[in-house]
C-alpha distance (Angstrom), angle and dihedral (degrees) to the residues before:
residue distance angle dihedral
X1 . . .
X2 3.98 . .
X3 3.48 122.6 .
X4 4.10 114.1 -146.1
X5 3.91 119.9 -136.7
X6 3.40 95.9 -116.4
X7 3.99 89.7 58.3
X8 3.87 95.7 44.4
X9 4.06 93.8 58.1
X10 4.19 83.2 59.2
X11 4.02 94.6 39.1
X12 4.09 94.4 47.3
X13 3.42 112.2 82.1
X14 3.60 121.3 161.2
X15 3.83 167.4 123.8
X16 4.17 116.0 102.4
X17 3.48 138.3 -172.2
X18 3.81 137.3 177.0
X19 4.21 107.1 -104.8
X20 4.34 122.7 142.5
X21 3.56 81.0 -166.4
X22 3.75 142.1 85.7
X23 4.16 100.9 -76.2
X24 3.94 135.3 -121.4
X25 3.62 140.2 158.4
X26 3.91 126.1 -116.4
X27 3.46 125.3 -127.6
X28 3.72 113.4 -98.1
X29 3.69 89.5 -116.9
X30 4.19 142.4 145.1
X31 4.15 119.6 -97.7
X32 3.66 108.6 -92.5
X33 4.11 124.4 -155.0
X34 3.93 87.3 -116.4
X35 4.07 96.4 47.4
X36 3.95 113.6 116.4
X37 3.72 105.7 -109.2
X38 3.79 105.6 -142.3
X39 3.74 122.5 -116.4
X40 4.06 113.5 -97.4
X41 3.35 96.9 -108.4
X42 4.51 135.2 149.5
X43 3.66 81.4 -126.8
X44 3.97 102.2 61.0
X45 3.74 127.7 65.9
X46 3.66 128.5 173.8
X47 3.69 112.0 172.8
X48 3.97 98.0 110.1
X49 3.30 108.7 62.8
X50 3.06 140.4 -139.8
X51 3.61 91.9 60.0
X52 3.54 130.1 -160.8
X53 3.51 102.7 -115.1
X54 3.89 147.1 110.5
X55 4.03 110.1 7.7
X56 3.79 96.5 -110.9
X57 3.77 90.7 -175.5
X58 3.26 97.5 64.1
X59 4.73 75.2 60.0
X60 3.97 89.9 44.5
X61 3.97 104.0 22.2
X62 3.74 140.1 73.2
X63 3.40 122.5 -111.1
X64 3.48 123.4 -109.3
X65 3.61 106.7 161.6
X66 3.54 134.3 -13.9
X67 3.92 90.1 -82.8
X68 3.76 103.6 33.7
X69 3.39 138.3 72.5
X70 4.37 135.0 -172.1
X71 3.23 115.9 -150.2
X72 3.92 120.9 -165.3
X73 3.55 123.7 -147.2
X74 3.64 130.2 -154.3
X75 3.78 132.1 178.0
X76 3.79 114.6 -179.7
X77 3.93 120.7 163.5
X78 4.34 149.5 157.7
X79 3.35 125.9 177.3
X80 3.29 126.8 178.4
X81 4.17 130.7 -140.9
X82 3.69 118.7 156.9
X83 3.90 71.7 -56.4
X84 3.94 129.0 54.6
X85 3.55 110.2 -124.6
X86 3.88 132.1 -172.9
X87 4.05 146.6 -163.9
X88 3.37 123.9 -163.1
X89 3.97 125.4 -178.0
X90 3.48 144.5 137.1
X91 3.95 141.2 -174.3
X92 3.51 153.5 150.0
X93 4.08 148.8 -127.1
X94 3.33 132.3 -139.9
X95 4.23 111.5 -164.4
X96 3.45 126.7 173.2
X97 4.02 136.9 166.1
X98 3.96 99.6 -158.2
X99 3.64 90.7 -173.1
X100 3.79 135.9 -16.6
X101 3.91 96.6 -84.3
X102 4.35 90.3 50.0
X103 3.88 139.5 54.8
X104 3.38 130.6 146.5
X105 4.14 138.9 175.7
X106 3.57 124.3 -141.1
X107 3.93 126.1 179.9
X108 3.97 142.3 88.9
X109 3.90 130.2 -161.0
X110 4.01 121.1 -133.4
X111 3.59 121.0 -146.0
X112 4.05 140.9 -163.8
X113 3.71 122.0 -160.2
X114 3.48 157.1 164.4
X115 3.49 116.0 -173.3
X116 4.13 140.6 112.9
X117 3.84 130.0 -97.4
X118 3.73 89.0 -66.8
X119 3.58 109.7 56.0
X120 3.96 102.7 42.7
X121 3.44 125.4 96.0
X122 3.90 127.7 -124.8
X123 4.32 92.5 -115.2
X124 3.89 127.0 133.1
X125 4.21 105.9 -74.7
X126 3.41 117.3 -148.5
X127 3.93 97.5 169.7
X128 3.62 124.3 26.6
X129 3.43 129.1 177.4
X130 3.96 134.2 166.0
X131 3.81 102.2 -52.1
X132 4.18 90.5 -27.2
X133 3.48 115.7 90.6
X134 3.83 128.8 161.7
X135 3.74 123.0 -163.1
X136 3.81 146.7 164.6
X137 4.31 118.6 -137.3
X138 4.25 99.1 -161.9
X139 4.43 99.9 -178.6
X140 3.55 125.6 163.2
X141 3.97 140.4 150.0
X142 3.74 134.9 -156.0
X143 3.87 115.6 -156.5
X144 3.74 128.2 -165.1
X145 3.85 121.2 -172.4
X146 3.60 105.6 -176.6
X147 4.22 89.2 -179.1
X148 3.68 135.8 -11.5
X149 3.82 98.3 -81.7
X150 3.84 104.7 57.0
X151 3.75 130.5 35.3
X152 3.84 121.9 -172.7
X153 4.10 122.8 -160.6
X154 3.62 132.1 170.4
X155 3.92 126.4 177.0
X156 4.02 145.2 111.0
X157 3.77 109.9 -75.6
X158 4.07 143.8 83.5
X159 3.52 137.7 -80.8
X160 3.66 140.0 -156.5
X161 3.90 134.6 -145.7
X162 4.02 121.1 -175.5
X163 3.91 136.0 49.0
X164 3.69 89.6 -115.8
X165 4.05 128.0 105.9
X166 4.14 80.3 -124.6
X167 3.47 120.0 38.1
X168 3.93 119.7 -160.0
X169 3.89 91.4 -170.2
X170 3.95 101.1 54.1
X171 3.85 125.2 -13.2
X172 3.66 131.2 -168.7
X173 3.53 90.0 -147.1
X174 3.65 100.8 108.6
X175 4.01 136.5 49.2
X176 3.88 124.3 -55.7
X177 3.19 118.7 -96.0
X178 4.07 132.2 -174.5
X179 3.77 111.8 -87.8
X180 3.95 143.4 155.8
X181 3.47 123.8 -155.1
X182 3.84 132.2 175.2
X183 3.82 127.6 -168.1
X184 4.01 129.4 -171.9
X185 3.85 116.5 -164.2
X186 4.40 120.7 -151.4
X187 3.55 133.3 164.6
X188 3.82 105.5 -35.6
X189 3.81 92.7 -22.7
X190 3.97 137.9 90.8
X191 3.55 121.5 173.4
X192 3.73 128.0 -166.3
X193 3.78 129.7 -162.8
X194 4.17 116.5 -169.1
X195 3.62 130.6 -168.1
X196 3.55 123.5 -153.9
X197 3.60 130.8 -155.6
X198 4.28 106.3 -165.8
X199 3.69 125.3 174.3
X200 4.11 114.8 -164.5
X201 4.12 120.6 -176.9
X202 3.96 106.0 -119.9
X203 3.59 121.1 161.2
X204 2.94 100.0 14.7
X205 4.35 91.7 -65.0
X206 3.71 136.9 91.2
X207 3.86 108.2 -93.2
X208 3.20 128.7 -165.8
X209 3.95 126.6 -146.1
X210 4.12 138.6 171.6
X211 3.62 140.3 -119.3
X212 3.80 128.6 -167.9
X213 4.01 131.6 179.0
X214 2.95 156.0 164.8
X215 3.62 140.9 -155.6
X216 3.99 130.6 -170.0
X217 4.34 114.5 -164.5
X218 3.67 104.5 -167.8
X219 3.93 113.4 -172.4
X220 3.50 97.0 -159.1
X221 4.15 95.4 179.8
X222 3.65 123.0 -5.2
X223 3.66 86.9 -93.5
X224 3.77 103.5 46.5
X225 3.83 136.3 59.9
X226 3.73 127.5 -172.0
X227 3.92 117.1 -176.4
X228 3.60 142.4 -173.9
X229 3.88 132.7 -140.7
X230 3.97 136.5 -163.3
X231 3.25 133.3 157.3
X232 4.20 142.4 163.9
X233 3.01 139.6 -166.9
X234 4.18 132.4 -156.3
X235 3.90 144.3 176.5
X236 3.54 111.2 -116.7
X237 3.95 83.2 -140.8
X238 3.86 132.8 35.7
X239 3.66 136.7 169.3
X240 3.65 96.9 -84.2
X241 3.68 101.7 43.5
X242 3.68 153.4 -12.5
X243 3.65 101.7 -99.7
X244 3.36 105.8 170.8
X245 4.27 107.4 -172.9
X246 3.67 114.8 -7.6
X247 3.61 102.7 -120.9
X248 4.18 91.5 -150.5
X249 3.72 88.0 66.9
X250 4.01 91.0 61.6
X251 3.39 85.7 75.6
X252 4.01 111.7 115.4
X253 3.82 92.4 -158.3
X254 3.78 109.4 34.2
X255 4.06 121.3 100.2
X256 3.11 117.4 -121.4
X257 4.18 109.0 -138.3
X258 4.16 87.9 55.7
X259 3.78 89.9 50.3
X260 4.09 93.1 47.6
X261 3.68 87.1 62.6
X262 3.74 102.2 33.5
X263 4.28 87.3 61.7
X264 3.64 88.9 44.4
X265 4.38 89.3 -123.6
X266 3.37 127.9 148.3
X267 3.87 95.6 -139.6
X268 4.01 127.9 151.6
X269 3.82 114.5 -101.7
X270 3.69 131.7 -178.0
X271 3.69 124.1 -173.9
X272 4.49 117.7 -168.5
X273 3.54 139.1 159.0
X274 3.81 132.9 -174.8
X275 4.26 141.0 -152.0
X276 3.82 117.0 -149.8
X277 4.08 119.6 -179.1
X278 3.80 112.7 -151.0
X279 3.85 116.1 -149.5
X280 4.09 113.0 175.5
X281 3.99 89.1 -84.3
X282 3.36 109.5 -0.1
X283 4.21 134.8 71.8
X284 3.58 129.5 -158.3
X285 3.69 111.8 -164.9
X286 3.73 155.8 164.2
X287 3.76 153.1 -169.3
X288 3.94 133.2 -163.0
X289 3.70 126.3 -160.8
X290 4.04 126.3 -155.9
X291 3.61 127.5 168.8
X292 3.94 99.2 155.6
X293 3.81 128.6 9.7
X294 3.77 137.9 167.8
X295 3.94 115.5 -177.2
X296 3.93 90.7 -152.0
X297 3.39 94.8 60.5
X298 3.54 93.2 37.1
X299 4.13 85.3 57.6
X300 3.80 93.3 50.7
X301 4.08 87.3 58.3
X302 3.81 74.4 -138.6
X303 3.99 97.0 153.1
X304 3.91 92.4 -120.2
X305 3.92 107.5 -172.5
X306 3.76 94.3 -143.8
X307 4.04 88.3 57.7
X308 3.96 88.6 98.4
X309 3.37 115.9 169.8
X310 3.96 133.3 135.6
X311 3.59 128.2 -160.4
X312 4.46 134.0 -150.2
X313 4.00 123.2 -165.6
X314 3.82 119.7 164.8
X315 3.90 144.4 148.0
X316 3.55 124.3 -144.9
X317 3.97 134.7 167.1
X318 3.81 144.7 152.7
X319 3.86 121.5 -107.6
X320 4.08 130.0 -168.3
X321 4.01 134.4 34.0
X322 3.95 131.5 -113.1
X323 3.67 116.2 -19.7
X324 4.22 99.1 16.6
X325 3.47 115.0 45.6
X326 3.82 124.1 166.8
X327 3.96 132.7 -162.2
X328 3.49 116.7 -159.1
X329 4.43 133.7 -174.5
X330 3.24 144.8 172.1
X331 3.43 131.3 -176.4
X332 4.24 154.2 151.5
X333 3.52 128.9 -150.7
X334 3.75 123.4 -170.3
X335 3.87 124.4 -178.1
X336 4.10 121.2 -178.7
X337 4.20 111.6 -131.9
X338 3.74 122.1 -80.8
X339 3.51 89.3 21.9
X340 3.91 99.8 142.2
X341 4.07 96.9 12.8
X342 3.44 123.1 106.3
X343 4.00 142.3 177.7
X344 3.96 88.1 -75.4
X345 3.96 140.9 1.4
X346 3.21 87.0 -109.3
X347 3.77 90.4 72.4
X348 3.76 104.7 27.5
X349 3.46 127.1 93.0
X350 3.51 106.6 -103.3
X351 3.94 128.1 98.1
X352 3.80 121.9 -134.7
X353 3.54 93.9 -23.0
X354 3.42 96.4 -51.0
X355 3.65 120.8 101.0
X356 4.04 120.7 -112.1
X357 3.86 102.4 -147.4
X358 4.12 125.7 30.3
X359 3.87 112.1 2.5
X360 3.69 96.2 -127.9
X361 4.09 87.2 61.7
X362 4.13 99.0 -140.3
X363 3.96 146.8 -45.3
X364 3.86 92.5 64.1
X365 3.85 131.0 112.1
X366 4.25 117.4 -155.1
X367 3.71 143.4 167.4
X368 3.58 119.3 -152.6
X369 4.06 139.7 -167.8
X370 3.38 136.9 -162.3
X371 3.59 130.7 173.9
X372 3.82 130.8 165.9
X373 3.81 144.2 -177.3
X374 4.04 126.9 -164.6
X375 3.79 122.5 -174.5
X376 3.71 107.1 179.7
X377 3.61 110.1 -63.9
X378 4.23 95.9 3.2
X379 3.56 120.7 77.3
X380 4.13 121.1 176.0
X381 3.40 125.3 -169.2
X382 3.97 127.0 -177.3
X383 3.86 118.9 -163.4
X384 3.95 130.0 -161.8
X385 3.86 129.4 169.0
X386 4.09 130.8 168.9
X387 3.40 124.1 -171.8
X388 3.78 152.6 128.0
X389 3.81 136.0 -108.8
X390 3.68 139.4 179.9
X391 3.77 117.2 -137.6
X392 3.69 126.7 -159.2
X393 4.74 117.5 -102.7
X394 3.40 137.8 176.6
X395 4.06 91.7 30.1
X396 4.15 82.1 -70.7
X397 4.11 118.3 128.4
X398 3.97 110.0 -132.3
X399 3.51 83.5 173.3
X400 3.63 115.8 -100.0
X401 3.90 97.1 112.6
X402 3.78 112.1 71.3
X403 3.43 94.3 -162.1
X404 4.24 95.0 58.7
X405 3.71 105.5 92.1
X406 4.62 110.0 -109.3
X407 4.12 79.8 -121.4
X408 3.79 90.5 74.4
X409 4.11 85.1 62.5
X410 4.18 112.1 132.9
X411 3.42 86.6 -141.9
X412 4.16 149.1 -18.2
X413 4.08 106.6 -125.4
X414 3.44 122.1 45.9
X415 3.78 95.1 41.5
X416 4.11 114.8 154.0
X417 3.78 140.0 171.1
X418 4.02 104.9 -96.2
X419 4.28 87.9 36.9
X420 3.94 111.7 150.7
X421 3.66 118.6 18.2
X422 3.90 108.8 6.6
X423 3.59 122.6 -136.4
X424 3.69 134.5 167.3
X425 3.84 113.0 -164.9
X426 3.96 135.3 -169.0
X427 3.79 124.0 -154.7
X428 3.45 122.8 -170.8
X429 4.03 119.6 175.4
X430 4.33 122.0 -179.2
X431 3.34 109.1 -176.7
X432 4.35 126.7 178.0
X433 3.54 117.4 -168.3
X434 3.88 132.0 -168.6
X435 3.78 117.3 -166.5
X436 3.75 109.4 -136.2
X437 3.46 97.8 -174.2
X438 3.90 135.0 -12.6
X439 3.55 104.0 -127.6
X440 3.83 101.5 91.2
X441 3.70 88.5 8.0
X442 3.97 83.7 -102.2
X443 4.09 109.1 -176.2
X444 3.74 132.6 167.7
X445 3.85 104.9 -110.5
X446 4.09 130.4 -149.5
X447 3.80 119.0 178.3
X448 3.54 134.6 173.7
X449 3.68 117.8 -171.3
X450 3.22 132.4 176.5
X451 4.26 125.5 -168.0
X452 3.58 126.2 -166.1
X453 4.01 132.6 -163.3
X454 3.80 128.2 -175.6
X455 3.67 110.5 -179.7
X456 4.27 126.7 151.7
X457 3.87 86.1 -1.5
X458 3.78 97.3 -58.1
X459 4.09 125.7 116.9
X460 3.35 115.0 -142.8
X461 4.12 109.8 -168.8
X462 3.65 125.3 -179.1
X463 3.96 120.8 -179.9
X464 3.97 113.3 -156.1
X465 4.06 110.5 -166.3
X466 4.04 101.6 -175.2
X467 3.94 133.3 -170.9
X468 3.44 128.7 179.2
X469 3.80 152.5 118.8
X470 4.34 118.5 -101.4
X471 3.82 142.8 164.5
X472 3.76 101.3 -114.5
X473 3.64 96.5 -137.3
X474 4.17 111.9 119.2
X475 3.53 149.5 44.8
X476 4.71 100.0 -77.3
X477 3.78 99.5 -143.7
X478 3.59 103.1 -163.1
X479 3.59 100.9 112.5
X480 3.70 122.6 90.3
């Protein structure tokens, strides 16, 4: 049985939640020193995010009527390196909750810009030229809660799973992409299944692939949280046949390695799980990544390339009362080479050329920081990472790249994080905002960055002074 594309965007439906009230989506968003921290409670989870929550637009947005909400969107930006660079873009939302079982989001920004690697932003590119590229980001969701235990959403957007400021499960680092999820909460538990649609250019052609997950949040005590991660993905097409989406991985219940061999593919699977410790403001917690492991080799300390694993461990935790709050994290991420690659794009785990967990793909080690104040209408946060990565030479993979096929490897023992062509970077981001006006969380922006690269005994140091004017409304990936 082969299910077509055109019939899987009707069949997926998707994302849930738990609410008794009328429904909404947050924005996809960083924590801020003045966010709420929810009460530490069996009843709460917030690992998938974003959650359906508060209605932030009715914050950020302008009324319409009582239920809906615009949202303008403005993204105004120089920077200046040896070079001046600028991004210009602008957009707008449309959210709505028609009634207490339906919302849905609607919207997309478009951008013009000429700038290097560090001042784009990861959005759909339709024309890209040396360092001037122009695109257009459409996203959107509709949600349907037809009672308090299950929640369906479909749209064109990106999610995020983990409490970390990286995420090796799911990141929402790279472009949207179309997606349905649905999630059913019970007693301690809520489980969410998400289907992906992903399209890759291979051969020269538009391809288009498959993801499916799932992800169990378990809150064992209202302290404690133990979850569970798996995820595939598939080409639509191989080969032997056109098989559009695998109808055994529709399954809500099934895992995912067992079912791999039982249909005889050769698809990508992940498996994860994570610990987080809740104390009043604070959270200590972790995520570990496996997509092939053999214990032998693993015994040996041999260096076996197919031992690919990746592992997460942070802290994070609000300081202060009323007017000065604080947010504070730290946290390392490690990931072993070839980690998320596979023998094609169409089978690794990466979205149109953009990876879909940590930015730097795999076989790197970093520590991070982040801390952040907000008093009323100012909010400063300074950024700081160290770390190591390995980056593919002499047209071999050492596994950095998720997009360079595992065959390319040098060699299969003696494989370590910072293999191939060493380098050991330092990011460091300071960032003062001013919020001009809170619909479209608009704020005046200044940012000094500075990056740093040592690799084969040479320094390479770039300083990155920024001003500019922005809607404060996702995730700014400029930092790694």
């Amino acid at each position: 049985m082969i299910i077509k594309a055109g019939v899987l965007s009707i069949f997926i439906c998707c994302i849930c939640t738990i609410s008794r009230a009328q429904i909404a989506v947050d924005w996809l968003i960083e924590p801020r020193p003045n966010d709420s921290l929810k009460t530490a409670a069996i009843t709460r989870h917030d690992n998938f995010y974003p959650a359906i929550q508060s209605n932030i637009a009715e914050k950020v947005g302008f009324k319409l009527k009582s239920n809906t909400s615009f949202v303008p969107v403005l993204d105004l930006g120089s920077q200046y390196n040896k070079a001046t660079h600028y991004r210009i873009g602008g957009g707008a939302f449309l959210e709505s909750s028609p009634g207490k079982k339906w919302y849905y989001k609607v919207g997309g920004i478009c951008y013009f810009q000429e700038a290097g690697n560090n001042f784009k932003v990861p959005y759909q590119e339709y024309d890209d030229q040396p360092n001037k590229i122009m695109g257009v980001s459409p996203m959107g969701r509709i949600a349907f809660q037809p009672h308090k235990y299950f929640n369906f959403q479909l749209g064109l957007d990106k999610n995020f799973i983990g409490e970390g400021c990286r995420s090796l499960f799911l990141s929402d680092y790279g472009k949207p992409y179309a997606f349905g999820r649905m999630q059913t909460h019970f007693w301690h538990l809520e489980y969410t299944i998400l289907y992906q649609g992903l399209t890759e250019q291979y051969q020269n052609k538009t391809r288009l692939k498959f993801g499916s997950s799932h992800f169990l949040s378990w809150n064992v005590t209202s302290w404690l949280n133990i979850n569970f991660f798996e995820s595939v993905i598939f080409q639509a097409k191989d080969t032997l046949l056109q098989r559009g989406f695998d109808p055994e991985y529709l399954n809500p219940f099934v895992f995912y390695r067992p079912q791999e061999y039982a249909i005889g593919s050769s698809d990508n699977v992940l498996i994860g799980g994570g610990i987080t410790f809740k104390y009043k403001k604070h959270r200590l917690y972790s995520q570990f990544i496996l997509d092939e492991f053999f214990l032998s080799e693993f015994r040996n300390n041999s260096g076996w390339w197919a031992n690919k694993i990746g592992g997460q461990v942070g802290i994070k935790g609000w300081l202060g009362e009323g007017t000065n709050t604080f947010f504070y994290r730290v946290e390392c991420n490690a990931v072993k080479p070839y980690t998320y690659s596979h023998l094609t794009p169409l089978q690794n785990y990466g979205n149109s050329n953009s990876t879909l967990s940590h930015p730097l793909g795999a076989n790197f080690a970093e520590i991070l920081g982040e801390f952040k104040w907000q008093n009323k209408q100012w909010f400063l946060k300074l950024f700081l990472s160290y770390g190591l990565c390995g980056l593919d030479k002499n047209n071999l993979s050492y596994g950095s790249d998720n997009y360079q096929p595992y065959t390319l490897r040098p060699y299969d023992y003696g494989v370590f994080i910072g293999q191939g062509e060493k380098v050991n970077f330092v990011r460091t981001n300071l960032q003062l905002n001013y919020l001009v006006s809170k619909k479209g969380a608009l704020a005046i922006f200044w940012e000094l960055g500075w990056r740093c690269d040592l690799m084969n005994g040479v320094y390479a140091l770039q300083y990155l002074p920024a001003v500019g004017l922005r809607s404060q409304l996702w995730n700014d990936y400029r930092n790694y």
